[in-house]
C-alpha positions, 0 to 999 in steps of 0.5 A: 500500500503506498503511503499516500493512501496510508497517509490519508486513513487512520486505523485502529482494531479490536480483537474478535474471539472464537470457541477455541479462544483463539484469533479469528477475526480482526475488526479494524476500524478505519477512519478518515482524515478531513474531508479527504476522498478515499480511493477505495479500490487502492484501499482495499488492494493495499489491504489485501496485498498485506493480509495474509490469506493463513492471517485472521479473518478481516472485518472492516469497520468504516467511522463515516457514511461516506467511507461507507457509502463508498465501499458499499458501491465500489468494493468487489465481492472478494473483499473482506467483510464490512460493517454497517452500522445501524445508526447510517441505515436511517438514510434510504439511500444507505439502504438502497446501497446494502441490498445492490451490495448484498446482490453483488455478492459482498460480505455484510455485517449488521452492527447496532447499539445494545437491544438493537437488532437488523429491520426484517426488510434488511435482515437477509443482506447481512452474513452476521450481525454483531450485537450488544446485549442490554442488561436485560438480555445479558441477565437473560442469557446468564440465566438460560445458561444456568439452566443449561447447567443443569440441563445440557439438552434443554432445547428450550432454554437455547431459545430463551436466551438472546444469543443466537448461533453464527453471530458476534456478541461485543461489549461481553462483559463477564466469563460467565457470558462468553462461556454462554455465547461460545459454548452454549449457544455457538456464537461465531465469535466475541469482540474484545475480552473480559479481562477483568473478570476473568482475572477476578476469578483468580484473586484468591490464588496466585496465579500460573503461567501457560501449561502449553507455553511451558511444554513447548519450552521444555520441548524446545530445549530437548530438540537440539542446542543451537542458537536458533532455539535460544531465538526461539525460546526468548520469543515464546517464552516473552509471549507469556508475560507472567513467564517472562516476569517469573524467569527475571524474579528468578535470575535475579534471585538470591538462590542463583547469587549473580553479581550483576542484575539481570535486566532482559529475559535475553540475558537472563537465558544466557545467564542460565543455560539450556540445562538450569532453565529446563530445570526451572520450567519443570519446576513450574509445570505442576502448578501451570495452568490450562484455562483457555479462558486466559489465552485470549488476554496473552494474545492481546499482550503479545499484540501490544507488544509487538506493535510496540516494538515494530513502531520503534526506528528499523534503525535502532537495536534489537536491545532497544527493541527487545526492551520495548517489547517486554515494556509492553509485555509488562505493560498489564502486569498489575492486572495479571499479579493483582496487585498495583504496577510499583508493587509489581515492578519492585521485584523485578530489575527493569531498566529505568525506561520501562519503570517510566513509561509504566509508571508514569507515562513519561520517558522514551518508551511512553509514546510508542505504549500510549499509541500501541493502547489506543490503537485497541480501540475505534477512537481513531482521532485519539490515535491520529492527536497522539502520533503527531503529539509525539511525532510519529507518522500516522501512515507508519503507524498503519503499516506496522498495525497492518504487519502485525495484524495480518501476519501468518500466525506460523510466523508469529512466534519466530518473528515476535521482535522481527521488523 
């Protein structure tokens, strides 16, 4: 995509979430600057040539009826799926632009405010429709699972409950009701996490890293000994950060009595060796944990990371680099460990540019973390105030969202600090 188009959007995503919890789509939310014409087929070319066909599924969220409109009349039938928002199907010339859409073949997704739902007249246009529950209908739902507890073939509680089979649920803002829409009632997917409470859940225990992540490690160093592993190695090990924050806690301890602090997880498994650091992940095992509920929420933390880490210059280190990244890793700590960031952060030797940026915003790591959190989100003008606040090209920007968004997830453990 060249920079011109680049230079004329500003994108942000949400995350969307299937049975599995594993990454099935991305919602990116596309908006435009100023009164700017987009040239829509150069938009949509850009996209494809940098969305990997083994990448999640691409939904796109246009924030004008002008984006939309023009997308609605221009995009081809292989594009990806786009969002249209009930607040612009007032208009009946938006209307008129959904149904010749839907006969040429585009994939359209109906998306509403909580208790809102498609017209029966426009209904059949749409593949999928993504929904907000009201509170009204979440306690209904929370309520049809319980008796589905109770009664796993209960074919009328299914349908009392307002989640329906092959749509999206948004806004879910409990465990319980993910679990609901998921594996009660085959929802295609949930929009964005319930980080907090499924971490609420876990307030009465310490908690453990990644059961799998932890196999995979061991597995890792039983296959051979040479510097690729160790590559390797660091970038799975960084995708937990709970892991990564437990493996410095240890380097730094006084059973391993190193004279020197140990600052990078880099470090720390060059310090340690393959034969200590198998030693320390077994140790680890029987208290890892398995709750796929969790996976969802390190995804997201890799994510951040590595957007962190990618919008760095290509022309500085893979130490400042490698240090960003775990800045973003760390970046939720405090969530994970339950306990305030400072708290979490004295136990831990972090370089004085990640105590900066995590605990007060300030320093030269606390742009790259303030851009990388609000581009979780569709307040794309927050994101275009903050590039230009801290100079950072808005096209540039896009572009590292694009690669590591639509990357190969194949690639994606290898390549986690790889421009």
């Amino acid at each position: 995509m060249s920079n011109s188009i680049l230079d004329q959007v500003t994108l942000g995503y949400q995350l969307v979430w299937n049975e599995s919890r594993e990454l099935c789509a991305v919602q990116l939310f596309v908006g435009t600057r100023g009164s700017q014409d987009i040239d829509v087929p150069h938009l949509l070319a850009g996209l494809a040539a940098r969305w990997s066909g083994q990448a999640p599924s691409l939904l796109l969220s246009p924030l004008s009826p002008i984006l939309l409109s023009e997308l609605l009349d221009r995009a081809p039938a292989d594009a990806p799926r786009i969002e249209v928002n009930q607040a612009w199907l007032h208009d009946a010339q938006t209307s008129q632009r959904v149904h010749r859409a839907h006969q040429r073949g585009l994939h359209l997704v109906w998306r509403g405010e909580p208790g809102q739902r498609p017209s029966k007249a426009l209904a059949p246009c749409f593949e999928r429709t993504m929904v907000s529950l009201t509170a009204e209908e979440a306690l209904n739902a929370l309520r049809s699972s319980r008796d589905l507890d109770r009664r796993p073939q209960a074919q009328d509680s299914r349908l009392r409950s307002p989640v329906r089979a092959g749509q999206i649920y948004e806004s879910v803002a409990s465990r319980a009701l993910v679990d609901h829409c998921l594996d009660q009632q085959s929802a295609w997917g949930v929009a964005g996490w319930p980080v907090e409470d499924v971490l609420h859940g876990y307030r009465h225990q310490p908690m453990q890293a990644d059961q799998q992540t932890i196999i995979g490690l061991i597995e890792a160093l039983e296959a051979d000994d040479t510097t690729e592993t160790i590559e390797t190695i660091e970038h799975t090990l960084v995708s937990d950060a709970l892991l990564a924050y437990r493996l410095l806690r240890y380097t730094n301890s006084a059973a391993l009595g190193l004279r020197t602090e140990i600052e990078s997880v880099r470090h720390g498994l060059m310090v340690l060796g393959h034969a200590r650091l198998k030693d320390w992940l077994l140790q680890q095992l029987p208290h890892a944990v398995s709750d796929v509920d969790l996976q969802p929420i390190r995804t997201a933390m890799a994510v951040r990371a590595k957007v962190m880490a990618q919008l760095l210059d290509a022309g500085e280190g893979d130490e400042l680099r490698r240090e960003l990244y775990l800045c973003g890793v760390l970046s939720q700590i405090d969530l994970v460990m339950g306990e305030p960031m400072a708290t979490a952060l004295q136990r831990i030797p972090v370089s004085g540019r990640i105590k900066q940026a995590l605990l007060h915003r300030a320093g030269p790591y606390a742009p790259y973390l303030e851009i990388a959190i609000a581009l979780e989100s569709s307040n794309t003008q927050a994101i275009l105030s903050l590039c230009e606040a801290h100079g950072l090209s808005v096209g540039e920007t896009n572009r590292v969202l694009l690669r590591t968004l639509g990357g190969a997830p194949a690639q994606a453990t290898r390549g986690l600090l790889v421009v």
